[in-house]
Structure formats: structure tokens, C-alpha cells
N, C-alpha and C positions, 0 to 999 in steps of 0.2 A: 643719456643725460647731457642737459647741453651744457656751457660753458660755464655761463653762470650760476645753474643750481648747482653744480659744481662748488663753486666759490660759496654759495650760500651755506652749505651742509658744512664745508669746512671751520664759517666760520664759527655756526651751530657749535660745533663737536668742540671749539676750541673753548669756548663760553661754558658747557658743562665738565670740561677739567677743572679750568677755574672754579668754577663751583666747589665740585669735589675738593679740590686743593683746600677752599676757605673751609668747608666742612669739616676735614681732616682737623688743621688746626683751630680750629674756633668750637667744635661741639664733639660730646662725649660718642662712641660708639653707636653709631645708628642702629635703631630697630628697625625687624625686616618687617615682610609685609605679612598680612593677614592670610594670605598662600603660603609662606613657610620660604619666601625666596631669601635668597641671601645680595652680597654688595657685587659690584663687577670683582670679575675675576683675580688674582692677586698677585703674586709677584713681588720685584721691588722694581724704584724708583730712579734711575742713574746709579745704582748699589747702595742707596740710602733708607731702605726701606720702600715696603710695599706702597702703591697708591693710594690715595685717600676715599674710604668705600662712597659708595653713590645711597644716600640714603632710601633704606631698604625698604620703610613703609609704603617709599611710592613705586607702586610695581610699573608704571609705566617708564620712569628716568631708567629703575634698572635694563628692563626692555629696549630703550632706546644706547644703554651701556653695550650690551653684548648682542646689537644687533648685526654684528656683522663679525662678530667672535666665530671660532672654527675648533672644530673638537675631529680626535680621529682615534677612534677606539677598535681596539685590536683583540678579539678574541679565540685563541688560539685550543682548540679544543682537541681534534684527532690529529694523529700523527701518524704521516707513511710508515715510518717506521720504529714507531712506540704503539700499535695495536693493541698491549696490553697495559699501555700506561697513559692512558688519554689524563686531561686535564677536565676534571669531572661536572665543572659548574664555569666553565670558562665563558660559554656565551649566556652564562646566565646573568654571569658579572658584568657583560658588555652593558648589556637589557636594563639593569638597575643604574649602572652610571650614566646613560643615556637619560633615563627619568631623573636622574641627582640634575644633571645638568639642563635639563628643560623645565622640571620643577623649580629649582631655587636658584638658579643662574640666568633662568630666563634666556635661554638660546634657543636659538630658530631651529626644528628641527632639520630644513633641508642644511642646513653649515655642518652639522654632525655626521660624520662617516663613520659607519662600523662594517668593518670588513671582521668576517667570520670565517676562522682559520686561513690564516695569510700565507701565502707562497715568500719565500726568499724574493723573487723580483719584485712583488704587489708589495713586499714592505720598500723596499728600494723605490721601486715607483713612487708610494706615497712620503717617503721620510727624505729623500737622497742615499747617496753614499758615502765612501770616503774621500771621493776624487769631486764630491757634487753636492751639494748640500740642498740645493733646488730640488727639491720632490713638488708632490701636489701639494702638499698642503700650504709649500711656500707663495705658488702662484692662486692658492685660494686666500690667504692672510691679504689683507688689504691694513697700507700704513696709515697708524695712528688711527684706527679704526678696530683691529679686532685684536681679543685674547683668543690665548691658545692654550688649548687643555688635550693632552698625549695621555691616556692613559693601551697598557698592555696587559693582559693577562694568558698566564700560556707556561712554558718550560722557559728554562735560563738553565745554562751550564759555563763551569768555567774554561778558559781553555788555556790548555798545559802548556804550552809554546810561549804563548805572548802574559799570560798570569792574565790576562783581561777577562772580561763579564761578556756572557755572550747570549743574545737571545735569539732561540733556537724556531726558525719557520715549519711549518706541519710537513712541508716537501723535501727534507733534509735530515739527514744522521746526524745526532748530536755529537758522535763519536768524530765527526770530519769539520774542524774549525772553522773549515774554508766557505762551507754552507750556509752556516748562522750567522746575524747580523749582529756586530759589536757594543755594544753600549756607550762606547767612546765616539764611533759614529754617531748616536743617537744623542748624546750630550753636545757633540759639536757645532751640529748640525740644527740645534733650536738656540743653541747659543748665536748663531746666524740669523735665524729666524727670528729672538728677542732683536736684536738690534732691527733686520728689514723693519719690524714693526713699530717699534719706536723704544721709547724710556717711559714716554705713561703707560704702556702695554704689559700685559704679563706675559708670562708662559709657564704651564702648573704640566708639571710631567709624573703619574703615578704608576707604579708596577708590583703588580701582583703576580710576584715571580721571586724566585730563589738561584743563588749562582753556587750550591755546593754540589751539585750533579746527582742529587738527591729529590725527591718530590712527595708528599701524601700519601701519593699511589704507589708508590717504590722509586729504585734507581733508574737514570735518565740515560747515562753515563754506564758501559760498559764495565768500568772500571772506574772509582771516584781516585780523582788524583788529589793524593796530601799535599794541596796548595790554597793558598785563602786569595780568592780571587779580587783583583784590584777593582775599586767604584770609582765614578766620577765622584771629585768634593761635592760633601755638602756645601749649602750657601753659594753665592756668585749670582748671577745672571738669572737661574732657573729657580722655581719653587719644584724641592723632589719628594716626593712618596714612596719610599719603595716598602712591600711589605715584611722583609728578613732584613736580615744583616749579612756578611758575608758567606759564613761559616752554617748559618740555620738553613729550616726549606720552610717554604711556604705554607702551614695548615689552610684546611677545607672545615666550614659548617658545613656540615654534612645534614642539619636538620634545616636548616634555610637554604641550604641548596646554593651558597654562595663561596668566594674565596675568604680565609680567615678576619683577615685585614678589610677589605670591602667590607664585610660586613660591619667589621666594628666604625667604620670609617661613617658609612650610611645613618649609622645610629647616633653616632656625634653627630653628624650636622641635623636630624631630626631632633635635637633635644636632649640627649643621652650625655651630650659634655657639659653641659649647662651647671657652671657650679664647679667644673673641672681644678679648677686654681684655689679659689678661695672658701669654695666652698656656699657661696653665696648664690643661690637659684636665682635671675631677674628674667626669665624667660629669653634671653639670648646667648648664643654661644658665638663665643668670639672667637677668632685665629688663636689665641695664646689658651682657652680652654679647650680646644679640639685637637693642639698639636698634645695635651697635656693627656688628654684622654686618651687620644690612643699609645701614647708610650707609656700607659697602665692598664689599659685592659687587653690590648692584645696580649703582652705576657702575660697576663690573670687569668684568662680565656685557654691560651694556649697549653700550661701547665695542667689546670681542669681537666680540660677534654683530651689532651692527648699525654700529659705527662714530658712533652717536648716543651723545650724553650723558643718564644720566638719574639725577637727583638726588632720594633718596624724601625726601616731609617727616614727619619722627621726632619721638616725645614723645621729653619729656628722660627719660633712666635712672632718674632716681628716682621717674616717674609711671607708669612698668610693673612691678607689683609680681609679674607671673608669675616662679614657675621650675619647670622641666619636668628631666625625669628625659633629661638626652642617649639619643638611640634609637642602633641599633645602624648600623652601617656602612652605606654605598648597597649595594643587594643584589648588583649586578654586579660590584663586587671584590669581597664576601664572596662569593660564590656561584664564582668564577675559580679560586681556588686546589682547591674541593671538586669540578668538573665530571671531574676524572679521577680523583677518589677514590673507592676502596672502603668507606671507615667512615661504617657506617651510623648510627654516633649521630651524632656530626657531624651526618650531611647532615639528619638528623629535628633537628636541634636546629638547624638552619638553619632549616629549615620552619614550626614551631614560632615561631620570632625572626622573620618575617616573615608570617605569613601572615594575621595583622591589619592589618597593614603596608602590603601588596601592591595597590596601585591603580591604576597605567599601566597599558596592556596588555603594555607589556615587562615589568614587575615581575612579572605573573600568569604571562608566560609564562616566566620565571626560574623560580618557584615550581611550573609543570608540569613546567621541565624536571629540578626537585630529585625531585618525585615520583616521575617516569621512572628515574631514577637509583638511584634505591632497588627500584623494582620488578626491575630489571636486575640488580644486585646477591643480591637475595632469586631471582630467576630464574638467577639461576648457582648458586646452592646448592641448587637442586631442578632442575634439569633433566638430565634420562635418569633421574630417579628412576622408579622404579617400584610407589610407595607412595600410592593414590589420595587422603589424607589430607595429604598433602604439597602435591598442589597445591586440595585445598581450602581448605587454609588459605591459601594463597596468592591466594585467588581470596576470600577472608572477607577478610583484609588491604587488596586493594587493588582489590577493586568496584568502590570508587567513583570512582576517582582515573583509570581511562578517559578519553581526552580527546583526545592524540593519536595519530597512527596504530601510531607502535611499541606503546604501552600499551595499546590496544586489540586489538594482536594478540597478544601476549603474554596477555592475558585469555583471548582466542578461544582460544589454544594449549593454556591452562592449562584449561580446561573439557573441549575437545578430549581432551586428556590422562584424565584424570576417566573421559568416557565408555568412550575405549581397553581402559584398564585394566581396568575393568569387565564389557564385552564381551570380553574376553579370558578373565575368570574362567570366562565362559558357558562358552564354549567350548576350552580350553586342551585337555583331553583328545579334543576331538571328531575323530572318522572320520568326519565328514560333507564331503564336498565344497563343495557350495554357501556353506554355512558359513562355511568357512574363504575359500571365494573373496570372499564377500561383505566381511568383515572386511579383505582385502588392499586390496579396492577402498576402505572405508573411510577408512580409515590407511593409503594406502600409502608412507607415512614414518616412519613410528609408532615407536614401542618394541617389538612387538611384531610388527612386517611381516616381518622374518626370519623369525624361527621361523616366523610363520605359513607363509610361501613355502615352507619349506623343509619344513613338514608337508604342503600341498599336494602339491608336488611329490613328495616320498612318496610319498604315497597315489598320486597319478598313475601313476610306475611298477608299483607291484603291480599296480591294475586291468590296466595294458594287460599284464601278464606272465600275464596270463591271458586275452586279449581275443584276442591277436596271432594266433593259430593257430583263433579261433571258426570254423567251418563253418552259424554261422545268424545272421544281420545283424540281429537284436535286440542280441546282446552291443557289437557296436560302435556301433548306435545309444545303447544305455546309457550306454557309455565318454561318449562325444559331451554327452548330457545332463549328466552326471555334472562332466565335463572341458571344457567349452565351450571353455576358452582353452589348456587343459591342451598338453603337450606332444609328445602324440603324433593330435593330432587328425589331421591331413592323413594320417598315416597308418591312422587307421581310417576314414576317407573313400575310402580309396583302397581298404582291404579291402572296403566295403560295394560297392564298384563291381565287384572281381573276383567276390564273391557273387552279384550282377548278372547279368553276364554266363553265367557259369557256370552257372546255372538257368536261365536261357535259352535257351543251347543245349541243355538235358535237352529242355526240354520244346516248344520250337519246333516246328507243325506238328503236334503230338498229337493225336487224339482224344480223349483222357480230361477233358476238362473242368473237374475237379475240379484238376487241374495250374492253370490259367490261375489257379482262383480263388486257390489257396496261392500263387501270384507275387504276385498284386496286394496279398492282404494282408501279404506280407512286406515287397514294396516298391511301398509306396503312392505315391512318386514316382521310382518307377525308372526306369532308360532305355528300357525297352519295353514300360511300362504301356498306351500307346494301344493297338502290334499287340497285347498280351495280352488287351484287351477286344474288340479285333475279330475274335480269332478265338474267342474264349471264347461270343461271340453266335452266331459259326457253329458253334459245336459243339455249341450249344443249339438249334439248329435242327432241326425233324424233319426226317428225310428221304423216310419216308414218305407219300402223299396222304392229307388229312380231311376229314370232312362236319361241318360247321356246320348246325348243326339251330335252327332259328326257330319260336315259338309266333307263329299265328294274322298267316302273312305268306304269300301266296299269289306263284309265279313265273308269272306271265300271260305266255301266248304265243298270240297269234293263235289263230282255231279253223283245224284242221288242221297246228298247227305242230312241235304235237308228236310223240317220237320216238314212243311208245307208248303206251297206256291200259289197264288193269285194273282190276280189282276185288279187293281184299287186305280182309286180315282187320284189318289194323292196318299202323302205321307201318314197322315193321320187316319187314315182307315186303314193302311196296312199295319199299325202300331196298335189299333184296334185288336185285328186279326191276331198278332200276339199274345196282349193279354187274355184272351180268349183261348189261347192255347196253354195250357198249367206246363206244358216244357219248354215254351218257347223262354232261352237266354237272351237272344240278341234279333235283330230284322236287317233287311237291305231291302231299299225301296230305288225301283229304279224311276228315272223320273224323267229320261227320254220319249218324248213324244211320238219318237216311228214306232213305240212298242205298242200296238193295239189289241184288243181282244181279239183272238182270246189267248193272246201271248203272255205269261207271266212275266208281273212287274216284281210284284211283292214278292220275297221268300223269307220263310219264317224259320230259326235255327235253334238248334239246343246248345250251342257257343258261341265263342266271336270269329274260332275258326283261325284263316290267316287274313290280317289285315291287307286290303289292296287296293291300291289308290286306281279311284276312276271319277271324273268328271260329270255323272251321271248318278253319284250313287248317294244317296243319303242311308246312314245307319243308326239305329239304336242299339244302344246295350243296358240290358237289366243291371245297377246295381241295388244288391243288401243292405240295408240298413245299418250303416257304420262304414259302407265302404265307397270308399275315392273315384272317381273316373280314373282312370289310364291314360296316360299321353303317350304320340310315338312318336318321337323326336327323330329327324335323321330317318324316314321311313324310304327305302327303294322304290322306286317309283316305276312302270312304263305303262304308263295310259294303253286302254284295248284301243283304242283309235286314234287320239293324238299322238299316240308316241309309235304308232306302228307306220314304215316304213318299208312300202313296196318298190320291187324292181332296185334293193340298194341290197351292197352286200360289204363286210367289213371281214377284209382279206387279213391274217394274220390274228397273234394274240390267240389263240383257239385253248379253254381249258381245258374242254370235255365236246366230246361227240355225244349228240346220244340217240340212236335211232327208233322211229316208232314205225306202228303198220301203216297202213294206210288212211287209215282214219284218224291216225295223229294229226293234230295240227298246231296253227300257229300259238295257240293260246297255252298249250300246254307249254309249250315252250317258253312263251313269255313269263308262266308262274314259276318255272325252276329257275328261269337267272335272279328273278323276285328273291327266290329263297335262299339262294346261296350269294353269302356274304361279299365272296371274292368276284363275281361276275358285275361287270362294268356294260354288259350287252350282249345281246346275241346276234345269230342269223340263221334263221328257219328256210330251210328248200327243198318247195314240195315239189315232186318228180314224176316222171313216166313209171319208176320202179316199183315195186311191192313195198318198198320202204319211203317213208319222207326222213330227213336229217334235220337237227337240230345243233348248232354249232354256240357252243356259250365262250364269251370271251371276254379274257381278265385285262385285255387293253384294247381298246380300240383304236385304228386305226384313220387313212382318211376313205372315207364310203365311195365306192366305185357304183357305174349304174350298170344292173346287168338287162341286157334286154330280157322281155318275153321271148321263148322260143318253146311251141308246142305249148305243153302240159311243165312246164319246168319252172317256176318259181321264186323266187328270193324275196323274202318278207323279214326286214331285219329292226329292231329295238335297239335306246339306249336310255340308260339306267338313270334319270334324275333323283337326289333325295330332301324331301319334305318335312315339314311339321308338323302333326295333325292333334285338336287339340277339340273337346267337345265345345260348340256350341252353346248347345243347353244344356242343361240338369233338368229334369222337371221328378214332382211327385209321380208316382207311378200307379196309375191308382186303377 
């Protein structure tokens, strides 16, 4: 601020005393304002009485009064060492004086401190001491600029040494003098602080505390000493509040949840004193009705509720220079006569009258139930409407005001409602089923659940008045889809079941095949879908015998075992020669070209024998009518010719030896490692001896080459395995 705005604000400030001053003397008691504010602060004057108030109905002069006023409220709740004797509503007291004073004194809330259970130093800090009177709140007081309002709430005990009043910090024993802060300090120390401030300034000091070493809650005080502890005088320099008197303690409301005194104090300047002196209501309460009122209803209050006496100590009426705009009635009579009323200004004009007001949690919840009451109201003039703009506004209206359960569902209802309507427009003409079922299920309380029922049901009867007499079970599967819940379901279940049966009996036992398949896709879970697939398989069954025809898989049957051998031109004349033979089971045709007449190609069998793979072999096998070809998955393999292996021989790994005459050979030997599982290969060597050898082996090795010498031999195999799988099928005719 520079020098001169400096100068200017002074000379401002100096202009609205003056003011003040002519008000005082020239006109009666100023009215507060239409917020319930009161005049600047109070006090006296040079000891001549309070200031002259700042007329009250202009809330801005008062605002510009205690713009720079400081407040430091103290509420002392737990104690180190009173664990069982807290001060019960201590910060609740700080809470309400802090709104007294931004409500009707118009103070800025950042000038207000409320320190919440104060240490011994943190009260020194803000107050001074005894040796200092400068604490904080001196360097926050600006002169000739701010009131000062101290209030404490918390323990007070007296102490036995000095007979002084002593207010007891939450970090201290009451029982040790030396901890708690004096009250003589506390009086001296703003009696300092009125003067830094000036003579038009106040300084308003209240205490909602007791100094008999007694409390609400119990004793404070180990031991209460028979002593009546000394106060600072009434009157002088400060304006004092204190809630007891020497000798008393301090009551608790216990149902407003506040200190005894506070409260009644709160309720005088809301209105409550108005009338105090003469009996005369003019909607204002002045200093001389407030100090009146409370040196009668705290002890009327007190005696009541607890049967204790308690006597507040009061500045004289001429050193509270407030008056305040009387507030409107306690909410719960005002609010009695309007709970079964329909007029909705009224009840908004209650709302309105209270709702700055509203601080218990009964008062908040008087004020919800004023809300509720209106919504209810406003909900009887739109309900069964059918105009979605009706309950939008209704839902813009009272959005916010949600809270309890009626109001909330009312909200829910009215939204609910909104969507209805709308989805109704969707569909208001619709011939769709689902549609309109889906809609029923939505709303089924709705505005709009009849009609919709009753278009359903509709529609329901026409479909089935043509469903009823269908002769193909698609139509009343339809109905069903269509109709899920519809009204004639059981009875188109029941027709899908005579359709059932009824093609059932047509076509039981048919040969035509094509019958089973039209069942099953008609009735995919009909009553006699399994017999229909079991006989639909056997009617797909040939009845006549086929031949399975295989590439390059040889039917090996002993030498001599076969039924007959020829020499054909090809495959199909040797499959001739089969059927031509009533025992032939199976053929092998060979179909190497060095085989010439008059060498047999064909040979004709009465089995399939052992399967065995050759590069030259085409085979048939007869099957019966009903019966499958054969697969050989994984079949052992060694070609007569690809897979034979002269002049090599596979050293180690040996199963079995197995020796033949002379006339053994290689081939015999290549069919036994065929046959047996565990053989990976052989090695055949034929010799000069009466014996040739056959060597079968479960591992192979790596093949060494053995020369020719003489008559001596090695012709060795290894074991590949195949898939063999027929070709053809054909009739076998």
C-alpha cells in the first residue's frame, strides 16, 4: 500500500466514526440487516460506554466496520491428562461462534483463528504472558482499525497458592499451577491490546469455562480446594462473558451438542432475547436485552436440566453495544404447522428463512424434510403425466435436493418416467413382438404397460389364429420365438408334439432315406431323433458286397495257400477271376511288367492273409454288406526290391538268429522281421554251409559293405513304416 492510499483509508475510517458517533446520538437503536448481522463490535468508549453501532440494515458499512477486526477462538476439547474427562462439545463451540461471528458481525473469515486444543505455549504464543503481553494476535490487531473478540472454551480450575482463576491447556495437569495459563494474564494482556487498538475499538472476551475444579464431566481437580477463586472485575476496559460464576461449573446441552451458556447466548442474538427487558418484541435485540436474557435463562435452563445452579458473569448493558436483526422462529415450530401443507411458497419461503440458518443436524434435517415436501407436491402435479418435458423439469428442479430415500426415488421415478415415454414413442405403432415384450418387461408399471399388454396380446391372438391348424412345425416354432411368454405357448408346444408324432408314424421303418433326413431337420430335438438317425444309418448302408482296392499293398499267404494263380492282362481281369471263384476273399495282382506268361501275376485267396507292402502290388478285398474297409496305419515296411540291400550287413543290435536249410532264403526272412513288432531290420547270409542264417535286429547300426566271396552272401533290409488306405470301394457285383 503506498503512502497515500495509506492517508486516504485513514481518513475513510475516520469519517465513518464520525458517522457512527452522530448515529449513536441523534437516532434510536439501529436495525440489523436482513442476514441477521448485528452493529460493529462492542465495548466501551474512553470508559464512557460502548461505541455508537454502525447501522445494521447496511450490511456493507458493517463489513467495511469489522474488516479488519480479529477473533481467536480457543477450543479445548482432550486432555493429556483428563482421558476421562474431555470437554464434550468444545470444538463444537468454537464451530458455532466462528459462524456467530461471520454471520452477524460480518468478519472476514481469514482474521478468525481457531486453534483446536491449545498447548500451554500455542496459548502464550497467541495471547502473551506475564512478562509480554504481545502474542499474535497483538501483531495481527491493526490501530483504530480492528475489534477483538477472545472467546475459550475448555477446563478452568482454581489454584490454591495464588486463589487466582486459571485456564488449564490440553498438555498440562490441572493439579500443577505452574502449567495452566492465568486469567490475570489474560485480562491484562487485552487490557493492553484495548488501548494498542485504540478508544473507538472494542475488545469482547467470553469463556465458556468454570474455575471450581469441577466440570459436567466430573472433577478436574484431584482434590477441589475450599477456596472461591478470585476473577478479574467486571466492567473497565473489556466487555466479559464468562459462563459460571466462581463457585459453579459450567453445564453442557447435551442435545445441541454445545456448552450450556453458548448456546443460550447463540439463541439471544438469533431472536431469542427480543422482548428480554420490556417485554416488547420489535424484531431487534439490543445489548441491554441479551445481557438480560441470559442472566435468566441460563439459570432456568440450568436448574431444568440438571437441577444445578448456574449463574453467567455479564457486562453491564451499557458495555454491549451490539444489536442484531431478531431471526426468525426455532425451525421446528415453524416448520409444524407447514409439514402437512400443500403451499408451496410458504414451504420455499421457509427454506429460504432457514437455510443459512440450519446447523444441528436436526435443523439440516428439518430443511430436507422441507425439500421432500415440495418435491412431493411438485410430484402430485406431474404424476401419470405423459409429457416427457414435465418430468424433466422436474428432475432440472430438484437434482440436487436428492438425499433421502423418498427424494431419491422420486428422482429415480421421474428419470425412469423420461425414458418410458420415449421408448414408447419408438415404438407406439410397432407389430414387432419382442419389442413390445421387451418394453413390458421394462415398465412393467409404467404409463404405458397397458396399452403395451394389450398390443401384445393382440398381436398374440392373430399369429396363433393362423398358427393353430399349421400342418409343418416351423409355424409354431415361430409363434414360440415370436411369443415366448405369449399366451398360447403350451398350446403350440403341444401342436409341435402332435406334428411329432404324426411324421413319425408316416415314415417309421421306411426305406427311403431321405424321409429320416426331413424328420431330423424338422425336428432337431424331437421325440424320436435318436431311432431316426439309427435307422437313417441303416438305410445308408449298402446292401450289396465291395472290393476295396489298395495301391502297392500285397495280401501274403504262405506258398501254397493260395486258392488259385493266373496270369491276366491287368487288374480287372484278375478281380474277374475272383469273383468267379465263390471262395475267393481277397486278390493280389501283380503288375510288374518282367512277369510274362506263363508266370503268374494274379493270385486269388480265401483271406487278406498278412498285409505286405510292395511297389508292384495292387489288392482287393471282398467286403459284406455293412462292413468298412480296414486301414493299416503305421504298417512295417521292406520292399522285395527297394528295400533289399546286397553285399551290406548291419553288425550288432542282433534279436534272434534263426537258421533255415538250404533252400531258405532271403524273402523268408524279410517276412519275419515284417511280423515281429520289435525288429528295426535284418541281415540274411547265404553260405557255402548246409545252413543259410537269418539275423533280425532291434537296432540298427551303421551298414558296413561286405565283399562277395565264393558262395557267401549278405543281403540285409530295413524296416520303413506306412499308411495304407483303400483307394477305391466299388460294388462288387
Amino acid at each position: 500500500m503506498t503512502v497515500w492510499e495509506d492517508v486516504a483509508l485513514q481518513i475513510t475510517r475516520t469519517l465513518l466514526v464520525l458517522a457512527a458517533l452522530l448515529a449513536a446520538t441523534g437516532t434510536a437503536c439501529a436495525q440489523s440487516s436482513s442476514q441477521g448481522s448485528g452493529s460493529a463490535g462492542g465495548g466501551q468508549r474512553d470508559g464512557q460506554g460502548g461505541p455508537g453501532p454502525v447501522a445494521t440494515d447496511d450490511r456493507a458499512a458493517l463489513c467495511r466496520e469489522n474488516r479488519d477486526s480479529q477473533a481467536l477462538l480457543i477450543g479445548n476439547k482432550t486432555y493429556d491428562f483428563l482421558n476421562d474427562n474431555p470437554v464434550l462439545f468444545a470444538h463444537n463451540d468454537v464451530d458455532r461462534i466462528r459462524a456467530f461471528l461471520v454471520d452477524k458481525l460480518c468478519y472476514r473469515d481469514e482474521n478468525i483463528a481457531m486453534v483446536k486444543d491449545a498447548t500451554y505455549n500455542v496459548m502464550r504464543i497467541w495471547l502473551g504472558d506475564g512478562g509480554n503481553s504481545k502474542g499474535r494476535l497483538w501483531f495481527k490487531a491493526r490501530q483504530g482499525r480492528s475489534n477483538i473478540f477472545v472467546y475459550y472454551s475448555g477446563h478452568g480450575v482454581p489454584s490454591a497458592d495464588s486463589r487466582h482463576a486459571l485456564l488449564v491447556p490440553v498438555d498440562n495437569d490441572p493439579n500443577f499451577p505452574s502449567g495452566n495459563y492465568p486469567v490475570d494474564w489474560l485480562d491484562i494482556n487485552l487490557k493492553e491490546l484495548k488501548r494498542h487498538i485504540g478508544g473507538g475499538r472494542s475488545v469482547t472476551l467470553m469463556l465458556e469455562a468454570c474455575f471450581s475444579g469441577r466440570s459436567a464431566g466430573g472433577p478436574v481437580l484431584s482434590s477441589s480446594p475450599a477456596i472461591v477463586p478470585q476473577l478479574p472485575d467486571e466492567g473497565g476496559e473489556i466487555v466479559r462473558f464468562s459462563a459460571a460464576t466462581r463457585t459453579q461449573f459450567a453445564l453442557w446441552d447435551r442435545r445441541e451438542k454445545l456448552g450450556l451458556f453458548t448456546r443460550v447466548f447463540l439463541d439471544g442474538v438469533n431472536g431469542a432475547a427480543d422482548g428480554a427487558v420490556d417485554g416488547v418484541r420489535d424484531r431487534v435485540v439490543s445489548g441491554s436485552e441479551l445481557v438480560a436474557y441470559l442472566g435468566r435463562e441460563v439459570p432456568r435452563l440450568s436448574g431444568v436440566t440438571s437441577g444445578e445452579e448456574q449463574i453467567p458473569g455479564l457486562p453491564r448493558p451499557s458495555e454491549v453495544a451490539w444489536t442484531f436483526k431478531a431471526g426468525p422462529p426455532p425451525m421446528d415450530k415453524a416448520w409444524a404447522p407447514l409439514s402437512a401443507s400443500n403451499d408451496r411458497t410458504r414451504i420455499r419461503q421457509f427454506i429460504e428463512t432457514y437455510r443459512q440458518i440450519a446447523r444441528t443436524p436436526d435443523q439440516r434435517r428439518i430443511l430436507e424434510t422441507a425439500r421432500a415436501r415440495i418435491m412431493e407436491i411438485d410430484w402430485t402435479d406431474i404424476d401419470r403425466s405423459t409429457r416427457a418435458s414435465d418430468y424433466r423439469g422436474f428432475v432440472e428442479r430438484h437434482g440436487q435436493s436428492a438425499g433421502s430415500p423418498r427424494t431419491t426415488q422420486l428422482l429415480n421415478t421421474a428419470r425412469m418416467r423420461i425414458r418410458e415415454i420415449e421408448d414408447w414413442r419408438r415404438i407406439e405403432f410397432s407389430i414387432d413382438p419382442p419389442q413390445l415384450r421387451d418394453f413390458i418387461r421394462n415398465y412393467p408399471e409404467g404409463l404405458y404397460a397397458r396399452r403395451a399388454r394389450q398390443r401384445y396380446d393382440d398381436l398374440d391372438d392373430q399369429r396363433w389364429a393362423g398358427v393353430r391348424h399349421a400342418t409343418i412345425p416351423s409355424l409354431p416354432r415361430d409363434y414360440i420365438r415370436l411369443f415366448g411368454d405369449g399366451r398360447h405357448v403350451n398350446e403350440a408346444r403341444a401342436l409341435i408334439t402332435r406334428l411329432d408324432n404324426d411324421m413319425w408314424q408316416r415314415i417309421n421303418g421306411s426305406s427311403v432315406c431321405s424321409q429320416f433326413d426331413t424328420y431330423i431337420n424338422e425336428f432337431p430335438g424331437g421325440l424320436h431323433v435318436r431311432e431316426a438317425e439309427s435307422q437313417q444309418r441303416s438305410c445308408r448302408t449298402p446292401k450289396v458286397p465291395q472290393v476295396a482296392l489298395y495301391n502297392q499293398l500285397d495280401f501274403w499267404l504262405a506258398r501254397g495257400s493260395d486258392l488259385a494263380s493266373y496270369h491276366t492282362s491287368d487288374v480287372e481281369q484278375c478281380a474277374l477271376r475272383c469273383r468267379n471263384n465263390s471262395g475267393c476273399r481277397a486278390f493280389t495282382f501283380n503288375s510288374d511288367r518282367r512277369v510274362r506268361y506263363p508266370k503268374a501275376n494274379c493270385f486269388i485267396k480265401s483271406g487278406r492273409g498278412v498285409p505286405d507292402g510292395n511297389k508292384y502290388a495292387i489288392s482287393g478285398l471282398i467286403l459284406q454288406p455293412g462292413e468298412k474297409a480296414p486301414v493299416f496305419d503305421r504298417l512295417g515296411v521292406i520292399d522285395y526290391e527297394d528295400g533289399r540291400m546286397t553285399n551290406t550287413d548291419f553288425p550288432g543290435g542282433d534279436l534272434s538268429r534263426s537258421e533255415y536249410s538250404i533252400t531258405g532264403n532271403f524273402n523268408l526272412c524279410r517276412l519275419q522281421c515284417i511280423a515281429n513288432s520289435r525288429c528295426a531290420g535284418f541281415t540274411f547270409v547265404r553260405g557255402v554251409s548246409a545252413r543259410n542264417a537269418c539275423w533280425l535286429k532291434g537296432w540298427l547300426g551303421s551298414p558296413e559293405y561286405r565283399y562277395r566271396r565264393g558262395r557267401k552272401v549278405y543281403i540285409s533290409g530295413k524296416k520303413i513304416y506306412r499308411n495304407f488306405r483303400p483307394f477305391a470301394v466299388r460294388p462288387w457285383k
